[in-house]
SERO-4910 file (N, C-alpha, C, O; in steps of 0.05 Angstrom, whole numbers):
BEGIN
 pado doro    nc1    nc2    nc3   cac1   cac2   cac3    cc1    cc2    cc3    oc1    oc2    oc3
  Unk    A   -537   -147    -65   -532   -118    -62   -549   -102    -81   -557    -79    -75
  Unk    A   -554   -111   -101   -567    -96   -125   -586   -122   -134   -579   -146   -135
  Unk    A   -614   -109   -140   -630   -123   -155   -646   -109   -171   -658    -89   -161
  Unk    A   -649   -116   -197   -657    -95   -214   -684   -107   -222   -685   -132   -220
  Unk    A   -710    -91   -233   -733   -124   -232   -748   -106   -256   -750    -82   -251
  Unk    A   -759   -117   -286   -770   -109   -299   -765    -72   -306   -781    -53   -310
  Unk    A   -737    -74   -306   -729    -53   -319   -740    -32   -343   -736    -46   -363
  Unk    A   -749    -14   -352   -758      2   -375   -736     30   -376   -733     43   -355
  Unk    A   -726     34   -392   -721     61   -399   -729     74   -430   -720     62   -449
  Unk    A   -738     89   -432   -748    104   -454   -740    122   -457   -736    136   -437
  Unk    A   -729    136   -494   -723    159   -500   -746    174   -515   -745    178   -539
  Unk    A   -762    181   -503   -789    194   -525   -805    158   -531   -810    139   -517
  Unk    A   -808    164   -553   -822    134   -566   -804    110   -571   -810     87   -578
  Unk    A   -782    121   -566   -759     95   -572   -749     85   -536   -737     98   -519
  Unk    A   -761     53   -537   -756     46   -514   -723     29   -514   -719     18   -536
  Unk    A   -710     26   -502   -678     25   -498   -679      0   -483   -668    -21   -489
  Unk    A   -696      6   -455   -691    -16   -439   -713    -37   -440   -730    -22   -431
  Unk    A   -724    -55   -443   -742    -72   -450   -749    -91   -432   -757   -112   -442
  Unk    A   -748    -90   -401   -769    -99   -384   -745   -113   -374   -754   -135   -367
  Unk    A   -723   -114   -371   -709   -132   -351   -703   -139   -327   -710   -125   -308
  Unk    A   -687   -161   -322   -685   -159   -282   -656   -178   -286   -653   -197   -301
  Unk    A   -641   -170   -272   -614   -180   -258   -603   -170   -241   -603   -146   -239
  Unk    A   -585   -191   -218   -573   -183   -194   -551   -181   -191   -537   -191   -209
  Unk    A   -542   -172   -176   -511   -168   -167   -514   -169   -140   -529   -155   -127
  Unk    A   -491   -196   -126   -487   -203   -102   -455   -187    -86   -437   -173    -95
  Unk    A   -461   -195    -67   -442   -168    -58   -413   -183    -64   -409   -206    -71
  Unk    A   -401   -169    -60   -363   -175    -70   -363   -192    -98   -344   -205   -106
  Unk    A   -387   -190   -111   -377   -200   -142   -373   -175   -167   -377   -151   -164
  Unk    A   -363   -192   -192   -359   -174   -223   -373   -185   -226   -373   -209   -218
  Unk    A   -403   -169   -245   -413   -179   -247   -419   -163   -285   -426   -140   -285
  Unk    A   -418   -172   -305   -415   -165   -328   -438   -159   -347   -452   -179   -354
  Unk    A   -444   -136   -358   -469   -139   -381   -452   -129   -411   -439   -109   -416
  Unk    A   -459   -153   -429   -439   -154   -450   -465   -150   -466   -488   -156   -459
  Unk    A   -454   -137   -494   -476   -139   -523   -468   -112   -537   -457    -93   -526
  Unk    A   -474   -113   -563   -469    -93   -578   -476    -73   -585   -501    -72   -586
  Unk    A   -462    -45   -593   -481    -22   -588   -504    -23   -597   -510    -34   -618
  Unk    A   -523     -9   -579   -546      1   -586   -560    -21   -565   -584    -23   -559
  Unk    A   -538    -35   -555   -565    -62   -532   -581    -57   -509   -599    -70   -498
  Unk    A   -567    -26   -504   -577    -10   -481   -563    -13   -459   -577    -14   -439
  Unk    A   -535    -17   -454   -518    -26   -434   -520      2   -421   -529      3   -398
  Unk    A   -514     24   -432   -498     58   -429   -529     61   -409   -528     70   -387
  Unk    A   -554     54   -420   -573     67   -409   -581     54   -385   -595     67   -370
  Unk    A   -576     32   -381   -583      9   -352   -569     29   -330   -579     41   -311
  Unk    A   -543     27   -338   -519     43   -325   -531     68   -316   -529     72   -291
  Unk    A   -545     91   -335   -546    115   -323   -574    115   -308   -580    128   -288
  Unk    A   -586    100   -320   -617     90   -298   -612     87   -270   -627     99   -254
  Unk    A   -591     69   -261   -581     60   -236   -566     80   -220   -565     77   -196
  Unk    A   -552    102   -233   -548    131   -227   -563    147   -222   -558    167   -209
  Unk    A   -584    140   -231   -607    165   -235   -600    193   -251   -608    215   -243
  Unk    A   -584    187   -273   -575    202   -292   -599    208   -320   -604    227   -334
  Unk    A   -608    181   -318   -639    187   -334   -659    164   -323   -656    142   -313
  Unk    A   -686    182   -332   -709    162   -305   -721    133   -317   -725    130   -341
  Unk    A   -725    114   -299   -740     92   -307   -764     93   -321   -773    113   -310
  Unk    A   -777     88   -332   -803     88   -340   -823     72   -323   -846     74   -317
  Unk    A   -801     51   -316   -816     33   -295   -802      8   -293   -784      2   -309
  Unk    A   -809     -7   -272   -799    -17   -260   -777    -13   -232   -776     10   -223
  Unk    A   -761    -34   -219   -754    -21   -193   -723    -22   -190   -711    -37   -205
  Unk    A   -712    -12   -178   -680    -18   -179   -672     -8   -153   -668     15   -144
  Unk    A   -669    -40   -139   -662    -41   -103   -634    -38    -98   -618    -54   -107
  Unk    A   -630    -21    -87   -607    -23    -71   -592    -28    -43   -582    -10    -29
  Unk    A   -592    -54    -38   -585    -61     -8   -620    -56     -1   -625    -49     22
  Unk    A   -637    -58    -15   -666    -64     -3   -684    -33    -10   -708    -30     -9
  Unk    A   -663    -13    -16   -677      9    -22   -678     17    -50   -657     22    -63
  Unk    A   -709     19    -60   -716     29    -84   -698     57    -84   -696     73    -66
  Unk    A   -680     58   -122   -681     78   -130   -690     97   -149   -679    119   -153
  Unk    A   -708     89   -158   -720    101   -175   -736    119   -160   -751    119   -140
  Unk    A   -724    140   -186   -735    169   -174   -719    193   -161   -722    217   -160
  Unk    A   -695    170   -150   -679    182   -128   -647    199   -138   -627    189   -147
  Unk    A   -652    226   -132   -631    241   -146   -594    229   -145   -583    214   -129
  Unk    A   -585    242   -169   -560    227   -172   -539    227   -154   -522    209   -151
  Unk    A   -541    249   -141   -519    258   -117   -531    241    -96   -519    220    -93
  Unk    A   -551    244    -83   -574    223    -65   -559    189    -76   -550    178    -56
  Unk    A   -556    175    -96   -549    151   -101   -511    145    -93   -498    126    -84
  Unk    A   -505    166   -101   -481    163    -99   -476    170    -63   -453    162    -56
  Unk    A   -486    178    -48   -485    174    -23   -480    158     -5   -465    152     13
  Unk    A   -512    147    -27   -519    113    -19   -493     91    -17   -487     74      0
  Unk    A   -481     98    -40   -456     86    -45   -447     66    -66   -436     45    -62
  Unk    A   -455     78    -88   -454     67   -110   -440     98   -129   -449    121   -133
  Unk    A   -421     86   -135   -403    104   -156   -406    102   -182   -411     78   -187
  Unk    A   -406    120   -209   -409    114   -232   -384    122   -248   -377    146   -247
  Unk    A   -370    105   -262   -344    106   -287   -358    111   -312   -369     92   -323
  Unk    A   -361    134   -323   -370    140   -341   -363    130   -374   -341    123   -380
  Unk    A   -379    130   -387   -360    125   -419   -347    153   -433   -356    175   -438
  Unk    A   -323    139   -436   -315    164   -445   -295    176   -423   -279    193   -431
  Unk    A   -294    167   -395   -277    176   -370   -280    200   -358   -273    203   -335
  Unk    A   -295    225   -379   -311    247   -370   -296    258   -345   -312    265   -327
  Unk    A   -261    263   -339   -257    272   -320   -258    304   -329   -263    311   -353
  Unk    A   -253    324   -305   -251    347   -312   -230    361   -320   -217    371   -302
  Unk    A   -219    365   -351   -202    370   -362   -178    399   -354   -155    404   -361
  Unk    A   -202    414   -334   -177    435   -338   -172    441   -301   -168    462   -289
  Unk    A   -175    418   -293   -171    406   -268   -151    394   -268   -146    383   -289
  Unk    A   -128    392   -242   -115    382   -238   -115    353   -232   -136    347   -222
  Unk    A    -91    322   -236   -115    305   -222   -117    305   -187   -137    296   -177
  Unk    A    -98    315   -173   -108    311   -158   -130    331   -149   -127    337   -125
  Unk    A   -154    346   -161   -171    363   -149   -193    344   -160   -215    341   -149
  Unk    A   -186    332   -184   -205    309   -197   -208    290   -176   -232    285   -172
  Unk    A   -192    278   -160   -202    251   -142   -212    276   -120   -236    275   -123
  Unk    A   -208    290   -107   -215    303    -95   -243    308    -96   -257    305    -75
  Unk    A   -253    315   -117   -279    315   -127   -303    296   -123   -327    300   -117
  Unk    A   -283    264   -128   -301    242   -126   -302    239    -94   -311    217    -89
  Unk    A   -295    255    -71   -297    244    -49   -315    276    -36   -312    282    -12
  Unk    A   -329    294    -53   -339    318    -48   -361    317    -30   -367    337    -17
  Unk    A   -373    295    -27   -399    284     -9   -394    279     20   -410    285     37
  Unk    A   -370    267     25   -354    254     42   -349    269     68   -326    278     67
  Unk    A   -363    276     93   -357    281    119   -327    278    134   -316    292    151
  Unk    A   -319    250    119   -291    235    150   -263    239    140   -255    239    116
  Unk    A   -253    241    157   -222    246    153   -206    237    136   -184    246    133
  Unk    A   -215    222    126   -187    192    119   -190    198     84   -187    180     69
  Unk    A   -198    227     73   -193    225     54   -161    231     33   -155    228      9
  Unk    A   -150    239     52   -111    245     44   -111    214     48    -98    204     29
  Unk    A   -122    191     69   -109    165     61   -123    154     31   -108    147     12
  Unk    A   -148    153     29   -160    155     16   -137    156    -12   -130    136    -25
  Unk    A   -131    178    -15   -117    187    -46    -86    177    -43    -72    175    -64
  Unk    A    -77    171    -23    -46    155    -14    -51    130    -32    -33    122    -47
  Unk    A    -84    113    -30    -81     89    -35    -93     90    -62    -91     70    -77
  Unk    A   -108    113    -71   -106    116   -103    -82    108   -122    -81     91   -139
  Unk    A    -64    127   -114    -38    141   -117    -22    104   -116     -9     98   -136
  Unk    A    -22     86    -96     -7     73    -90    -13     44   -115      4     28   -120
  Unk    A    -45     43   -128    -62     29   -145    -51     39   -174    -47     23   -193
  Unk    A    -48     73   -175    -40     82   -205    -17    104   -198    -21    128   -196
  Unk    A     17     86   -192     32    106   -194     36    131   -213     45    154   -207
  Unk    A     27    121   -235     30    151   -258      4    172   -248     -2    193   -260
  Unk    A     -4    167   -234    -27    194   -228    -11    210   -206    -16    233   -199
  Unk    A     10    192   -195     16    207   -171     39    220   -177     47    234   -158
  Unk    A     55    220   -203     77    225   -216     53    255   -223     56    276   -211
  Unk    A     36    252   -240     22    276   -245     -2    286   -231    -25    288   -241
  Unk    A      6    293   -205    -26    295   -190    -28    328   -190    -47    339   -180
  Unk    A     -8    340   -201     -8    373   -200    -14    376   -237    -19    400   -244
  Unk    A    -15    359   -258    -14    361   -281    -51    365   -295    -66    347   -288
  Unk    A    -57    376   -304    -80    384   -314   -101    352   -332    -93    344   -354
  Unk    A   -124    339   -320   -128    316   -333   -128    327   -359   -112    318   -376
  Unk    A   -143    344   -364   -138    337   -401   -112    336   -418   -112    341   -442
  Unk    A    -96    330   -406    -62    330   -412    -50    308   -410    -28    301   -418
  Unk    A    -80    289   -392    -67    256   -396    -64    247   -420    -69    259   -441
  Unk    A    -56    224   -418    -63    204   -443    -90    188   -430   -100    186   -408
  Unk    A    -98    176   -460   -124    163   -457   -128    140   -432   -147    140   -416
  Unk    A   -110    125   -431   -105    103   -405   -106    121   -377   -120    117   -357
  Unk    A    -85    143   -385    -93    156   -355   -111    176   -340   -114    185   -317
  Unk    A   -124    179   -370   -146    191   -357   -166    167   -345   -174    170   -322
  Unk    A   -174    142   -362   -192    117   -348   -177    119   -324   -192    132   -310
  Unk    A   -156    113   -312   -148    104   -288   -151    131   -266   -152    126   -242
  Unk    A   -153    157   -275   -166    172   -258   -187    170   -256   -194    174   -233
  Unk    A   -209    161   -275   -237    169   -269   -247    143   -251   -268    146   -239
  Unk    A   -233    113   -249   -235     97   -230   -224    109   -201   -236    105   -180
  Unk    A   -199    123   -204   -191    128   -182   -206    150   -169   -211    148   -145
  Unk    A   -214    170   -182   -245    179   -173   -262    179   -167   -273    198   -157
  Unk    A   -272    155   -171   -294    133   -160   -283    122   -140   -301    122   -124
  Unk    A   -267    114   -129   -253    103   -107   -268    117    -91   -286    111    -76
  Unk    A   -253    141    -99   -249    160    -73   -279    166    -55   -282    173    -31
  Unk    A   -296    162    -70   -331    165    -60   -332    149    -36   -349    154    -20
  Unk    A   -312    128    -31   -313    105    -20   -348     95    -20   -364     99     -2
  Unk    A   -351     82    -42   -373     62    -45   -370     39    -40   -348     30    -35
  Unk    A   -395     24    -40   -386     -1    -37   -398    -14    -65   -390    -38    -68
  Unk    A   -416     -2    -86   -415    -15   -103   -410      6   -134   -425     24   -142
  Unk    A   -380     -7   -149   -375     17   -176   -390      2   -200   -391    -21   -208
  Unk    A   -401     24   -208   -409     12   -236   -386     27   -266   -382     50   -273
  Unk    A   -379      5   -276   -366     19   -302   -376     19   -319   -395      4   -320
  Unk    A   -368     37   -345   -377     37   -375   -361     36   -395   -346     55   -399
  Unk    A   -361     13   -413   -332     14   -427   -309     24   -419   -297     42   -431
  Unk    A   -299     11   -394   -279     20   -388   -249     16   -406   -229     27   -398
  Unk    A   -249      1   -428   -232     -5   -454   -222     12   -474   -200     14   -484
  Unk    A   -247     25   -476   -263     40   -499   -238     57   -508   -224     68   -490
  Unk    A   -232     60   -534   -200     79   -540   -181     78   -534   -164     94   -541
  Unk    A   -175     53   -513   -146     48   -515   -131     26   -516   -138      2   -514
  Unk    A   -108     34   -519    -92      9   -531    -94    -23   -519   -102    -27   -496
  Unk    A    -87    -46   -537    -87    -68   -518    -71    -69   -491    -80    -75   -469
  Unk    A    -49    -62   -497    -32    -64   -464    -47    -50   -438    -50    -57   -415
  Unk    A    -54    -24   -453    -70    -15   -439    -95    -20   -426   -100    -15   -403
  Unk    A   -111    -31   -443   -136    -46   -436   -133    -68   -413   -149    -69   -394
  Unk    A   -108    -87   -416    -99   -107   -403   -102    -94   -372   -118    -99   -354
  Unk    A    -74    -73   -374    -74    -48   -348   -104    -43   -325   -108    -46   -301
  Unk    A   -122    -33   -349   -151    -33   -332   -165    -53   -321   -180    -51   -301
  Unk    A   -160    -73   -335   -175   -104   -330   -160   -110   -299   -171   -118   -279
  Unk    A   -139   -104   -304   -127   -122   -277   -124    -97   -257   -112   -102   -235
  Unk    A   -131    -78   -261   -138    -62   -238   -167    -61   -227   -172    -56   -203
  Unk    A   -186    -68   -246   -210    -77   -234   -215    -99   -224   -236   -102   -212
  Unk    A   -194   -123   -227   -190   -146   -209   -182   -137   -185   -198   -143   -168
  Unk    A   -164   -126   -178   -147   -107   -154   -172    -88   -140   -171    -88   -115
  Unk    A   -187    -76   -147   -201    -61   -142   -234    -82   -127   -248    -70   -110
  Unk    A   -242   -104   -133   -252   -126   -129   -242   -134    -94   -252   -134    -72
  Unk    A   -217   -139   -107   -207   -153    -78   -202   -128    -59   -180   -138    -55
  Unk    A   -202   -112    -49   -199    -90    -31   -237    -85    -23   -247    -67     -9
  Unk    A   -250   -106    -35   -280   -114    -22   -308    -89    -37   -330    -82    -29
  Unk    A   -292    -84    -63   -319    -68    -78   -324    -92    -96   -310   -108   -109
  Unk    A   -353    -88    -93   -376    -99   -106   -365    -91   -142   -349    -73   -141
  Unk    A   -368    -97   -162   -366    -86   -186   -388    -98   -205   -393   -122   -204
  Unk    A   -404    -78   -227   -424    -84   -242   -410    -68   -271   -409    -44   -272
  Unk    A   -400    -84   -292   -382    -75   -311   -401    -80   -342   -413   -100   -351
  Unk    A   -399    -60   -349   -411    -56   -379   -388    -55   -403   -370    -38   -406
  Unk    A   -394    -76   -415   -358    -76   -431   -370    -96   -457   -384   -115   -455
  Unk    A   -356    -78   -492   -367    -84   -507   -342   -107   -513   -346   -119   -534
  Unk    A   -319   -113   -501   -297   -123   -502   -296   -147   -492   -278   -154   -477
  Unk    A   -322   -167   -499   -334   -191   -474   -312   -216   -472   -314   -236   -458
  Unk    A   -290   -211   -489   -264   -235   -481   -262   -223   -453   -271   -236   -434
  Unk    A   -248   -191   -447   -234   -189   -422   -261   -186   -408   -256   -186   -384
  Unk    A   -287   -185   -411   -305   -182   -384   -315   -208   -374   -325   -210   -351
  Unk    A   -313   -225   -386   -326   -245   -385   -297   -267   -367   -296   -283   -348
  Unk    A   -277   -252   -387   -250   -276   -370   -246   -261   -341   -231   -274   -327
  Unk    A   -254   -241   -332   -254   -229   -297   -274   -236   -281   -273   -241   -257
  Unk    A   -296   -235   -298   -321   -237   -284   -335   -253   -267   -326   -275   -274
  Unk    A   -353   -259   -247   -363   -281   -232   -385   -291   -256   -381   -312   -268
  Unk    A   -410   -271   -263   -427   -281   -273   -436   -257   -293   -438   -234   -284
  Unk    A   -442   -265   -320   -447   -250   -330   -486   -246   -347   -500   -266   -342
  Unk    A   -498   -226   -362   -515   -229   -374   -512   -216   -402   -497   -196   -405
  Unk    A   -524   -227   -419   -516   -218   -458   -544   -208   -459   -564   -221   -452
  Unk    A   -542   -179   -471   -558   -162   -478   -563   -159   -512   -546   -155   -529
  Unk    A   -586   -160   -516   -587   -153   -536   -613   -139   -551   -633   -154   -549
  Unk    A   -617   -115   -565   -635    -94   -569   -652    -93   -536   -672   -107   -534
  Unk    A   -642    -77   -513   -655    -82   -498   -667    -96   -470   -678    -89   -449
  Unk    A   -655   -127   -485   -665   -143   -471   -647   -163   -463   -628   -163   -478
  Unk    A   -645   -179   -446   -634   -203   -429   -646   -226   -449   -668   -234   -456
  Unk    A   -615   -235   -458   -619   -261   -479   -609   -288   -473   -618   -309   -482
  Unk    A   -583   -284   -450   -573   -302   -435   -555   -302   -412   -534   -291   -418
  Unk    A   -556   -311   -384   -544   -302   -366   -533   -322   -361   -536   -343   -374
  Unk    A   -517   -319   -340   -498   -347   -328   -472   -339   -328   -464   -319   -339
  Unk    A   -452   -365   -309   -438   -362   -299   -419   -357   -320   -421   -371   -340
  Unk    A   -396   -333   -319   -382   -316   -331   -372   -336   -359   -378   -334   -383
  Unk    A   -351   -359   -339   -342   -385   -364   -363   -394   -372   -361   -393   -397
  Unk    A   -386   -404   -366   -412   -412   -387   -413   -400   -407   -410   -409   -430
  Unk    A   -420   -370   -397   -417   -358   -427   -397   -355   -442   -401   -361   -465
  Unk    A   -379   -350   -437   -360   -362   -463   -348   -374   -464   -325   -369   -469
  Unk    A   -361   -405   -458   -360   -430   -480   -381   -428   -489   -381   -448   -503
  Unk    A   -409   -417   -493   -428   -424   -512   -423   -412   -536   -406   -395   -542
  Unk    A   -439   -424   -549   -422   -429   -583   -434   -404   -594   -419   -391   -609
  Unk    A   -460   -393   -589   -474   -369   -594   -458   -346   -582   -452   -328   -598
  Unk    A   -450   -344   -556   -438   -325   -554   -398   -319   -570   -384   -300   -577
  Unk    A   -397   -345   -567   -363   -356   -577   -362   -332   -606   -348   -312   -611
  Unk    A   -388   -348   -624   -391   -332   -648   -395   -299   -649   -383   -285   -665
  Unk    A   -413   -291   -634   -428   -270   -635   -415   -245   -625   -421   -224   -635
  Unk    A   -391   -247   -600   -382   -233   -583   -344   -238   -589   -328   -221   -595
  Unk    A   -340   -264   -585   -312   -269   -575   -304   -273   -599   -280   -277   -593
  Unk    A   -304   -276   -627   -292   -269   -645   -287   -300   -656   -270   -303   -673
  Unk    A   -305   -327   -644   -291   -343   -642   -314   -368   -662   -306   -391   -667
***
């Protein structure tokens, strides 16, 4: 579904992304773990077209995007979970999922938000309630359920963990398993590589940049490098 090939992203003279290539096959999680500054945040907004490649190519379902504007990608059908959850605060949520389906021509978007709503009962308890009034968990679970709503076929997340509690974190993990099986593709950026790595099909370890080790999700954590380096272990 996604093939990414000799990746570059540059900020001025400071290059971020450092020439990489990895795939994502359709109906898998597919994980990029490593610590800040590895350039996870920027792979992510490259593949958005949120900021430009320097070079290299990034296929989607066979079509180059580089170059190609952000609303134009998200068409295509690839959704982005922002860091941070970035929903719109003095929006209601339901005008927020509403939002994520703004592209969208066909009818079926009231079913559409039925089966949001049916994934995260507390959004549907507050779908007249203002997002910046959530709590931190429920704002992540709108800004996935937002992404839903684009109906893509492939989401990419960004620390979707990031600030909240463990139970909570647990909460997201197993809604992006849930969200998997209903047949989206998922490409997850998570500095939290116990829970990405224990969901995941196949993962790759980033580090300043660059692709240091890939493989199948459990490979990587049983290797002793990553055991140490990532999993605390």
């Amino acid at each position: 579904m996604l093939e990414v090939k000799d990746l570059r992203v540059s900020y001025g003279a400071i290059e971020a992304v450092k020439g990489l290539s990895f795939c994502v096959e359709q109906g898998e999680i597919v994980t990029l773990v490593g610590a800040n500054g590895a350039g996870k945040t920027s792979i992510l907004r490259a593949l958005s077209g949120l900021v430009p490649a320097s070079s290299g190519r990034i296929l989607y379902q066979g079509r180059d995007l580089v170059g190609v504007a952000p609303h134009v990608i998200v068409g295509a059908g690839i959704t982005h979970v922002p860091e941070g959850r970035l929903v719109f605060p003095n929006l209601t949520v339901e005008d927020n999922l509403l939002l994520g389906a703004y592209l969208r021509k066909d009818r079926a978007v009231d079913d559409d938000m039925e089966r949001v709503f049916s994934l995260f009962p507390r959004l549907k308890e507050r779908r007249s309630q203002e997002a910046g009034t959530l709590s931190g968990g429920e704002q992540q679970m709108l800004a996935v359920g937002r992404a839903l709503m684009g109906r893509g076929k492939l989401m990419i997340l960004d620390e979707p963990s990031m600030g909240l509690a463990p139970i909570l974190v647990e909460e997201v993990f197993r809604t992006i398993v849930e969200v998997r099986k209903s047949g989206m593709t998922i490409l997850l950026v998570e500095q939290n590589a116990n829970m990405a790595l224990a969901i995941a099909d196949r993962g790759y370890v980033l580090e300043t940049g660059r692709i240091v080790l890939s493989g199948r999700a459990s490979e990587l954590a049983a290797m002793d490098e990553v055991r140490a380096a990532y999993l605390g272990r």
